[in-house]
C-alpha positions as CSV (number, residue, x, y, z in Angstrom):
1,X,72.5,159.7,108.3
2,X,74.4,161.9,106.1
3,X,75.9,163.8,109.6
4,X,76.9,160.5,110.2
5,X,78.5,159.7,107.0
6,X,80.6,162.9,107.7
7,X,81.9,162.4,110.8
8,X,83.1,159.3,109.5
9,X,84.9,160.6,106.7
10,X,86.7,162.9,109.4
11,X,87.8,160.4,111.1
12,X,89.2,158.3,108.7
13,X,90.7,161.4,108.0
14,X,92.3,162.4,110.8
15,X,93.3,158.9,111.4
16,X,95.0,159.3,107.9
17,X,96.6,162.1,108.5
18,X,98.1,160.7,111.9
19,X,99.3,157.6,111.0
20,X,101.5,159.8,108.2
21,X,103.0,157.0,105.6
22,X,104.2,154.4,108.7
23,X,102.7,151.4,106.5
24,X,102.4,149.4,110.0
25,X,100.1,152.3,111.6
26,X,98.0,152.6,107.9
27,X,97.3,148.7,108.2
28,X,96.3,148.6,111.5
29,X,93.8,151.3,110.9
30,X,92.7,150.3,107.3
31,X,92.1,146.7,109.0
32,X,90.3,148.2,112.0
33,X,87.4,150.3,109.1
34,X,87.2,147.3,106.2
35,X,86.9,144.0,106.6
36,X,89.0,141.2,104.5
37,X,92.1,142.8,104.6
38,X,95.0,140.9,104.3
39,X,97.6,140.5,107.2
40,X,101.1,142.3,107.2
41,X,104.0,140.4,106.1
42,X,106.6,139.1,108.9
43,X,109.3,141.9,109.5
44,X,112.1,139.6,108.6
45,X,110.4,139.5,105.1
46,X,110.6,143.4,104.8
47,X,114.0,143.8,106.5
48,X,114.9,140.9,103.6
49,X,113.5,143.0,100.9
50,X,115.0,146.4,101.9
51,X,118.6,144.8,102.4
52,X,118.3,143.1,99.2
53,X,117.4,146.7,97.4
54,X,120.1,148.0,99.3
55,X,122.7,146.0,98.2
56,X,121.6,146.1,94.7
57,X,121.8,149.5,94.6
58,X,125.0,149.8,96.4
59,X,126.4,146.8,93.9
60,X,125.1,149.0,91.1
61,X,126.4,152.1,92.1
62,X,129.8,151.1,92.7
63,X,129.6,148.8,89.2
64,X,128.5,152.6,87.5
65,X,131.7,154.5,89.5
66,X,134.1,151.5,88.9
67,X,132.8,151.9,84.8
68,X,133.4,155.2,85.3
69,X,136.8,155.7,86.6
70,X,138.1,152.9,84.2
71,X,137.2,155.3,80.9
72,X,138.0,158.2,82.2
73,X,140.8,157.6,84.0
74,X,144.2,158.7,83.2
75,X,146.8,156.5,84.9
76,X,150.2,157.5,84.9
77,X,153.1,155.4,86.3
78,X,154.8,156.8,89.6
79,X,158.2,157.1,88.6
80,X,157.9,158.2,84.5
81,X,155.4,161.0,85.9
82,X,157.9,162.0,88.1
83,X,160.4,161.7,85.3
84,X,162.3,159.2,87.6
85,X,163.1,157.2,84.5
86,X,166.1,155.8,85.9
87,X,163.8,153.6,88.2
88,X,163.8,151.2,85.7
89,X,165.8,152.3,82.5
90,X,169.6,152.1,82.4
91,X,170.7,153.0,78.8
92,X,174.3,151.6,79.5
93,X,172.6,148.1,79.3
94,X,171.8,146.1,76.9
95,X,167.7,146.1,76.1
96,X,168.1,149.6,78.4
97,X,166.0,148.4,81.6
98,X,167.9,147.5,85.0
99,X,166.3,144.1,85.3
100,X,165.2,141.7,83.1
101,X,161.7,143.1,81.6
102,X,160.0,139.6,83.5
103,X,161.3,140.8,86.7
104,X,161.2,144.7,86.2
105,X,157.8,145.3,88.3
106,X,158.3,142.8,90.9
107,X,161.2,145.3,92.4
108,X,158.5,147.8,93.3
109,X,155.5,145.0,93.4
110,X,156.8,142.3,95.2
111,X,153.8,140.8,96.5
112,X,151.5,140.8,93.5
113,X,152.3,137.0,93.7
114,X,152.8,136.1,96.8
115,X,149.1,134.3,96.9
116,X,148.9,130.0,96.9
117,X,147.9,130.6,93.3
118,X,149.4,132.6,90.5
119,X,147.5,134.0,87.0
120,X,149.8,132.8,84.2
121,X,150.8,135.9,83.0
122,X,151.9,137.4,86.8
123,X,153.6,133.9,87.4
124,X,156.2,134.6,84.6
125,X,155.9,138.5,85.0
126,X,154.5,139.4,81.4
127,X,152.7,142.1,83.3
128,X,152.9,143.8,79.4
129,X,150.3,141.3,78.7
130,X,147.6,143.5,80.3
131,X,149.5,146.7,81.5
132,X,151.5,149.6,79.5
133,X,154.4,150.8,81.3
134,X,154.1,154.7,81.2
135,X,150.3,156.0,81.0
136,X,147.0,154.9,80.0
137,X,143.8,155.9,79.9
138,X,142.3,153.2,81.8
139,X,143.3,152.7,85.3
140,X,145.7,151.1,86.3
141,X,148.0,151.2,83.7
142,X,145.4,148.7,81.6
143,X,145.8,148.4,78.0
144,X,141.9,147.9,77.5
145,X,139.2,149.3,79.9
146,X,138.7,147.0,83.2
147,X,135.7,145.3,82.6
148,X,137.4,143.8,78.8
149,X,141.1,143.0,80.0
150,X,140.6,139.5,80.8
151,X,138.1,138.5,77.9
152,X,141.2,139.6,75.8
153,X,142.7,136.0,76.5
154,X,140.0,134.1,78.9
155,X,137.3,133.1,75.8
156,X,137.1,130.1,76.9
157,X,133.3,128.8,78.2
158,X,133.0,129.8,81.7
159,X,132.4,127.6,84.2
160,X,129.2,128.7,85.8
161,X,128.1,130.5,83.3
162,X,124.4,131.5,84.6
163,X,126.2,132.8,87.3
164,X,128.7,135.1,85.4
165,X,126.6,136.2,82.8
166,X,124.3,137.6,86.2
167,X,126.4,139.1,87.8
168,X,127.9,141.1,84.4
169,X,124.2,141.6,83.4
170,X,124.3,143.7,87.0
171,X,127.2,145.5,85.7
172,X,129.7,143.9,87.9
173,X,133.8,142.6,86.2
174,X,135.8,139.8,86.6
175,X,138.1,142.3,89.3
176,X,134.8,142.6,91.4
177,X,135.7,138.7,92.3
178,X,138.5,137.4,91.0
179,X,142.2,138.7,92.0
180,X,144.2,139.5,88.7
181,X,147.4,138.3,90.0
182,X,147.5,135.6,92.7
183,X,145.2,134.4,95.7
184,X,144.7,132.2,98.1
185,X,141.9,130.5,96.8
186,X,141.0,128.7,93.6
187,X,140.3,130.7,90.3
188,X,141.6,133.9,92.2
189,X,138.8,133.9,94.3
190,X,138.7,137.6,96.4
């Protein structure tokens, strides 16, 4: 009997050891020795589960770099770092820019509004509202980090608020979304 025993014990071992960590090949032999084990989940359930990971990490990691770059960052404008100040300063007129300071950016930025809908402060071009004109350290060009420049007007309630506070509990911003400037959807939608 105890012979036996052993060369049972082998077996399951070597059975073990070929079947590796493949959790398909482990069940099929687990279920072949005991009795009462319970059956494998459909595929589709563990493809489900292993995309939804997936994407949560991948949401997660990119949240964590996006964080990231928007405190560290040091943003510079084009032209003042390339001392190009004449881009939009002429100190022969009056208030010393070439344009008008609501239609200043749009020279180099035409299409920050070209969307069926416009943000208030992009429809009039008080891009100052939420940008500095020369550097920053928070990209690009933001007066506050990323993830705080809209709560700096927008606190009203939000509409779906479940949702929202979700998605920030998962570290994701309003820019993850929403379009700053314009879109061709309501509330900015990306």
């Amino acid at each position: 009997m105890g012979k036996l025993l052993c060369h049972i014990v082998v077996a399951i071992c070597c059975a073990g050891m070929l079947t590796g960590c493949d959790p398909l090949a482990r069940h099929k032999v687990v279920s072949t020795i005991f009795d009462g084990v319970p059956s494998m989940p459909e595929p589709q359930q563990f493809c489900q589960e292993y995309h939804e990971v997936k994407l949560a990490e991948e949401r997660e990691a990119a949240a964590a770099q996006q964080r990231k770059n928007s405190a560290t960052s040091d943003s510079r404008h084009e032209p003042y770092d390339q001392k190009r100040c004449n881009d939009c300063h002429d100190k022969t007129k009056e208030g010393g820019l070439i344009r008008p300071p609501n239609e200043l950016c749009f020279m180099c930025h035409p299409d920050l509004t070209k969307g069926a809908f416009t943000h208030g402060p992009a429809a009039v071009g008080d891009c100052l509202a939420c940008h500095v004109p020369h550097s920053s350290a928070y990209g690009p060009l933001l007066k506050v980090k990323a993830e705080d420049v809209c709560v700096t007007c927008h606190r009203e309630k939000r509409q779906a608020k479940s949702m929202h506070d979700n998605v920030a509990a998962k570290g994701m911003i309003c820019i993850n979304c929403h379009n700053p400037h314009s879109g061709n959807a309501p509330y900015f939608l990306k």
